[in-house]
C-alpha positions as CSV (number, residue, x, y, z in Angstrom):
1,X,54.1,55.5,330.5
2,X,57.4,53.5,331.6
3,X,60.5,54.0,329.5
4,X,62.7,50.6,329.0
5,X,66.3,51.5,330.5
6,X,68.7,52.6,328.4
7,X,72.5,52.5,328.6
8,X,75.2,49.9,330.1
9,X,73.5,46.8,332.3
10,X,75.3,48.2,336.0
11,X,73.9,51.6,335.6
12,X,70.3,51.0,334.5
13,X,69.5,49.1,337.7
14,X,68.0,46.0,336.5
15,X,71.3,43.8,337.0
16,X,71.4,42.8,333.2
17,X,68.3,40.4,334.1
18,X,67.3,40.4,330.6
19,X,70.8,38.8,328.4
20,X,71.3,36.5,331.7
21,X,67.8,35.0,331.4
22,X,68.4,34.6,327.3
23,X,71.4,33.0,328.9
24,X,69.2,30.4,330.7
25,X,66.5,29.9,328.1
26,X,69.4,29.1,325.6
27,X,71.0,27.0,327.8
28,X,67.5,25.1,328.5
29,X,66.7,24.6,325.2
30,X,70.4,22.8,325.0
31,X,69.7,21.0,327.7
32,X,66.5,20.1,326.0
33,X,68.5,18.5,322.5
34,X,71.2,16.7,324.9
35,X,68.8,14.4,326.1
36,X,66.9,14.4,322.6
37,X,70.4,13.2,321.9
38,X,71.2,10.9,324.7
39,X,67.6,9.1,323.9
40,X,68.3,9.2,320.2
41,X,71.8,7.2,321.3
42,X,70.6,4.9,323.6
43,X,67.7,4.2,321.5
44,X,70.0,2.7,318.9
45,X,71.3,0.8,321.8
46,X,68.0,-0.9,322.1
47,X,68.3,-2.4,318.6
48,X,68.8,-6.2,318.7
49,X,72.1,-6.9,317.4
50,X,70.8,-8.6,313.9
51,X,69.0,-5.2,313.2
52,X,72.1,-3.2,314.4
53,X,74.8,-5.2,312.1
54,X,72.0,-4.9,308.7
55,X,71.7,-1.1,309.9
56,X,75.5,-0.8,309.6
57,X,75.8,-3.1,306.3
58,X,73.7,-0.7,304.8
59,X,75.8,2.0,305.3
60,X,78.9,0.3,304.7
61,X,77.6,-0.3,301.6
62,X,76.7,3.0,300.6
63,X,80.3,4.1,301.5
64,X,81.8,1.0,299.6
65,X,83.3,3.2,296.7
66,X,84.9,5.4,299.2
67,X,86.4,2.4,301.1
68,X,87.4,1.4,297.4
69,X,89.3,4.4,296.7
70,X,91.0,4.2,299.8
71,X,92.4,1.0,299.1
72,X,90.6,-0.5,301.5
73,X,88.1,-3.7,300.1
74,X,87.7,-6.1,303.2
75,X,84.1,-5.8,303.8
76,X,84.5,-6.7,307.9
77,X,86.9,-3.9,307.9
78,X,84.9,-1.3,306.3
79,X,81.9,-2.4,308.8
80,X,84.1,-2.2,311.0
81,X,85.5,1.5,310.7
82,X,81.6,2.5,310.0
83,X,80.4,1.2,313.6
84,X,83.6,2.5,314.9
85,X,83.1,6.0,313.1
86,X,79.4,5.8,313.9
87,X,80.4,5.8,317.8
88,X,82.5,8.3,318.0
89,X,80.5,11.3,315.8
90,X,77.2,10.1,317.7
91,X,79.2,11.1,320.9
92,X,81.2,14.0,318.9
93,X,77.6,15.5,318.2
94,X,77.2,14.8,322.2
95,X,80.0,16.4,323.5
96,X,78.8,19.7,321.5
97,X,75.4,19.6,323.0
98,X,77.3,19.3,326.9
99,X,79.4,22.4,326.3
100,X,76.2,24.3,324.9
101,X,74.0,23.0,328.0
102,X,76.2,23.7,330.5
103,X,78.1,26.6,329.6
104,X,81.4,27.7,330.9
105,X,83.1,26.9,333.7
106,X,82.1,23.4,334.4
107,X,84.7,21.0,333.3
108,X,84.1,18.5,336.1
109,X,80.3,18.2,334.9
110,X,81.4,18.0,330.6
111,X,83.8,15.3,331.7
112,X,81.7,13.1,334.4
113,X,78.3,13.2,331.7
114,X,80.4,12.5,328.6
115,X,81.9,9.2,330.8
116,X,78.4,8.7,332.3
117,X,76.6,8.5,329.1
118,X,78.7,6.1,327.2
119,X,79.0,4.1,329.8
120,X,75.3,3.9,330.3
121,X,75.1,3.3,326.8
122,X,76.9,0.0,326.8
123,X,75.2,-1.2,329.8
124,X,71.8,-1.4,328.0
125,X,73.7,-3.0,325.4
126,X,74.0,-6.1,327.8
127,X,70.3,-6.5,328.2
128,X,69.6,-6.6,324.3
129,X,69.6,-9.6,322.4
130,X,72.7,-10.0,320.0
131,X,74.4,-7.0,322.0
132,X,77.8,-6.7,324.0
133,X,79.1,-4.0,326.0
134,X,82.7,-2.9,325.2
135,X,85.0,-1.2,327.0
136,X,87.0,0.0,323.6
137,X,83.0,1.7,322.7
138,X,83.2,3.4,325.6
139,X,86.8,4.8,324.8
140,X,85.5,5.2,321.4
141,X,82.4,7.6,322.7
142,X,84.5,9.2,325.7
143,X,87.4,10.4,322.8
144,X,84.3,11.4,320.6
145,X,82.8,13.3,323.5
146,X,85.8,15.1,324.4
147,X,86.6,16.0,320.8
148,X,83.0,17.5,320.1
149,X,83.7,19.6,323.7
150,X,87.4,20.6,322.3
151,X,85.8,21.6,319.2
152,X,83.0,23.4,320.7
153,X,85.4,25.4,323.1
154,X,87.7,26.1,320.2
155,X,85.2,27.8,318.1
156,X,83.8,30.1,321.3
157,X,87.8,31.2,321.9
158,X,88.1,31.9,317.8
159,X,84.7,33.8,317.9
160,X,85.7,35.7,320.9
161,X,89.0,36.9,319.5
162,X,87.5,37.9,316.3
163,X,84.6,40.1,318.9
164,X,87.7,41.3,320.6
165,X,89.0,42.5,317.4
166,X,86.1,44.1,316.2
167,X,84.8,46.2,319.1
């Protein structure tokens, strides 16, 4: 009857195969919600523009009293800071999902997709009806990118010092 190896990963001879393949199934399965994501994104770029602004009035609306206590009452401004707000959490929530795909190690890849998507975002937008692309969206998605990516690296350093503390 075989015995599963026992003690650290270099002396038991299987070359850690085991947590390096969680590694990859993880990482799959974030790969998998990234382009959930990206779809979920671009399929709000597919909206016609009517639909898009009545989508955003909505919300504005709901957030009216907040906007209120804020000071702020110009309904085109509120709209605006809701699209605007909208944009950059979408791609917040994106940049998140890049570092987990990826992993470490791979800046040049985090920073070409979080460029690459938005920018593919706002090119559909040109083929929809009552659409524009934007280059200050694209900014908009890029900052929220990178910030979701800062964030996510951030919380990996704080939870490895507080590992490094513990062990």
């Amino acid at each position: 009857m075989g015995r599963l190896p026992s003690g650290p990963r270099h002396l038991r001879g299987d070359g850690g195969a085991r947590p390096r393949d969680a590694r990859a199934r993880s990482r799959a399965v974030w790969a998998a919600l990234l382009v959930a994501w990206a779809c979920f994104i671009w399929g709000h770029s597919l909206v016609p523009g009517p639909a898009s602004t009545a989508e955003s009035d909505r919300v504005a609306l709901l957030l009216q009293g907040l906007f209120a206590h804020l000071g702020v009452s110009d309904r085109t401004v509120v709209t605006f800071a809701v699209r605007k707000s909208a944009h950059f959490l979408e791609y917040a929530v994106l940049g998140l999902l890049l570092r987990k795909a990826q992993g470490p190690g791979r800046r040049v890849a985090w920073l070409a997709a979080a460029l690459a998507i938005p920018s593919a975002d706002e090119a559909i937008q040109l083929f929809v009806p009552g659409r524009s692309a934007s280059p200050r969206d694209v900014a908009i998605d890029f900052a929220g990118a990178l910030t979701g990516l800062g964030v996510c690296i951030l919380a990996e350093r704080l939870s490895a010092r507080r590992r490094g503390r513990s062990s």
